[in-house]
C-alpha positions as CSV (number, residue, x, y, z in Angstrom):
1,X,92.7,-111.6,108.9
2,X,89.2,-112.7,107.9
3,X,88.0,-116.0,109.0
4,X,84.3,-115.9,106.6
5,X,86.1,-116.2,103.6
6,X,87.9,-119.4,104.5
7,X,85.1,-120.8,106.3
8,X,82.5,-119.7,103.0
9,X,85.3,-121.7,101.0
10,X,84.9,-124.9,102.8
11,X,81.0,-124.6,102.9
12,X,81.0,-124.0,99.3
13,X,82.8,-127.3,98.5
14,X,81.6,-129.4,100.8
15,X,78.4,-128.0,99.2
16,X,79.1,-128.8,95.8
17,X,80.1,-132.5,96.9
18,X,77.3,-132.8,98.6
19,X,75.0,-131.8,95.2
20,X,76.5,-135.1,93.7
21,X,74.9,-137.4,96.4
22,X,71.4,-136.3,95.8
23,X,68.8,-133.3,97.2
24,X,68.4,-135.3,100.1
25,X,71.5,-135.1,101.2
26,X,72.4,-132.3,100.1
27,X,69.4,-130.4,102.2
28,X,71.1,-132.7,105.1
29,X,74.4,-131.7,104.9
30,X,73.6,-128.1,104.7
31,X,72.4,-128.5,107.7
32,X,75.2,-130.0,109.4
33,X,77.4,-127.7,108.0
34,X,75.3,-124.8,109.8
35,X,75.6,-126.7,112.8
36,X,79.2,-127.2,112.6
37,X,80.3,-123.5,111.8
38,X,81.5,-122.7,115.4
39,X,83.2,-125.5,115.6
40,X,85.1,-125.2,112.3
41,X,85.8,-120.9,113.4
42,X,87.3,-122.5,116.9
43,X,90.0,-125.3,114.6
44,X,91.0,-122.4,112.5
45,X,91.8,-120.6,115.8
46,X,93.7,-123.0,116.9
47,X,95.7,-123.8,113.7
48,X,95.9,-120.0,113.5
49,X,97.6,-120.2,117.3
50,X,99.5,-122.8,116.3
51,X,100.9,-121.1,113.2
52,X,101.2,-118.2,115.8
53,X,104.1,-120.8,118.2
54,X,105.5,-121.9,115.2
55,X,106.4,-118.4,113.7
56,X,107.4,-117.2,116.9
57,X,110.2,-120.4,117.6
58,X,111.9,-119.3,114.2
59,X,111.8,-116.1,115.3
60,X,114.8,-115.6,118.4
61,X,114.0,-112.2,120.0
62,X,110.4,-112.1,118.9
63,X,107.1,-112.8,120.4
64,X,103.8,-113.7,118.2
65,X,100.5,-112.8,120.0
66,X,97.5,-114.2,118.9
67,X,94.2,-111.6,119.2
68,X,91.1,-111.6,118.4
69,X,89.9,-108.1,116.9
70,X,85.8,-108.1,116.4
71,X,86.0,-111.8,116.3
72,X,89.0,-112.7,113.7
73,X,92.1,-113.4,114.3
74,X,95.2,-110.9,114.4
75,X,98.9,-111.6,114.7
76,X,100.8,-109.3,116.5
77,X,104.6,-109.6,116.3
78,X,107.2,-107.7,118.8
79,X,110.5,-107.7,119.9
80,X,111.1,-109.2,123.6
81,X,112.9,-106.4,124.2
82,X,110.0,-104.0,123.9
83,X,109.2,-103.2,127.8
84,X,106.2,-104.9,129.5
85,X,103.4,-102.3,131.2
86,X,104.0,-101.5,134.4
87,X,102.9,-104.3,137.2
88,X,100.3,-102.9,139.8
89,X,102.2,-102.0,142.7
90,X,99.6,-103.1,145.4
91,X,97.5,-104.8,144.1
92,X,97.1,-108.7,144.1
93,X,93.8,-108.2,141.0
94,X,94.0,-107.1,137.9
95,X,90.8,-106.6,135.7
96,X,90.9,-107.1,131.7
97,X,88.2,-106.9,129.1
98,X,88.5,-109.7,126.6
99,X,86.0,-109.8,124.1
100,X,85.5,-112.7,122.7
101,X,82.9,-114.2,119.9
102,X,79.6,-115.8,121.5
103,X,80.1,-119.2,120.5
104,X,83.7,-118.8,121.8
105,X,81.7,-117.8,125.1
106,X,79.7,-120.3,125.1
107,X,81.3,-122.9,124.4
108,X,83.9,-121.7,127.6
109,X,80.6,-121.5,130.0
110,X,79.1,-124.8,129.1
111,X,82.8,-126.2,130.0
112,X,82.9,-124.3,133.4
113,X,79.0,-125.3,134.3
114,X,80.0,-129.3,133.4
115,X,83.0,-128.6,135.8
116,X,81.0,-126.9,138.2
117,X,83.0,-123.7,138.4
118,X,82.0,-120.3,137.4
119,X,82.8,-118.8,134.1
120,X,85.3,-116.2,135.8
121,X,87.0,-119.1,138.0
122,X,86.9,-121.8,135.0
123,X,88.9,-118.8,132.8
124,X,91.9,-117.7,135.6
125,X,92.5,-121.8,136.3
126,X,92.9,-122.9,132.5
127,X,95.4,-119.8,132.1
128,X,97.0,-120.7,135.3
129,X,97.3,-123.9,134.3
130,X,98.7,-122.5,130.7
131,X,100.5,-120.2,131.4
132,X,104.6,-120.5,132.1
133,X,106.7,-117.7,133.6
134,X,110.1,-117.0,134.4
135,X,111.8,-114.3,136.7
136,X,113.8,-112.1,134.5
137,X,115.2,-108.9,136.8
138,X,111.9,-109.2,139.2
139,X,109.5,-109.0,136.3
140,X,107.3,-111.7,135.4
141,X,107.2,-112.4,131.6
142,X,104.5,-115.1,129.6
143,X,106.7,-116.9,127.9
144,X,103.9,-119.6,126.3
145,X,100.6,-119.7,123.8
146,X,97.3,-119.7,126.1
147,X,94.9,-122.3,124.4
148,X,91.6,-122.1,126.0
């Protein structure tokens, strides 16, 4: 699913309210809205991966992933009973690519510079810290949303 058309929307009706107040503050509010475009892409993330937990809890037997695919959002429904990839057998790392937006990048390493940790350490603690597991036959299975 496209996020631009939703976010165009918006822009386009605050827009038009804003033609009501005057040029002045129209010209100002344009601005602002420029200024405020990441942060309105990251809330309709998050009431995306919200709508993602909600969907999935009426759903018994069924997971609801949230992924981003060249920046926009995707959800991805399976069955738990689909198999999980096979766990590395020695190894205590595991490498993944996650591509994410830049602002979304951003916006993570100014958070892990104010904390003082690096971007890579500042990502594995917050989904640590997110993530909730259970032991089902010796496999480890994410059983929650990961909100960065």
């Amino acid at each position: 699913m496209q996020l631009e058309p939703a976010i165009n929307a918006l822009e386009t009706a605050v827009e038009t309210q804003l033609r009501v107040a005057g040029p002045e503050t129209s010209e100002l509010g344009t601005e602002l809205l420029a200024a405020l475009q990441p942060a309105i892409r990251q809330s309709l993330l998050e009431v995306i991966s919200l709508a993602a937990t909600e969907i999935a809890s009426q759903l018994p037997g069924h997971r609801v992933d949230l992924r981003l695919v060249d920046g926009d959002p995707e959800l991805v429904v399976t069955t738990e009973t689909e198999p999980l990839p096979p766990a590395p057998e020695d190894d205590d790392e595991a490498r993944i690519t996650l591509r994410l937006p830049s602002y979304l990048k951003d916006l993570i390493a100014e958070a892990a510079a104010t904390s003082g940790d690096s971007l890579n350490s500042f990502v594995i603690d917050a989904l640590r810290n997110r993530a909730q597991t259970t032991q089902k036959t010796g496999k480890t299975r994410l059983m929650t949303t990961i909100d960065l």
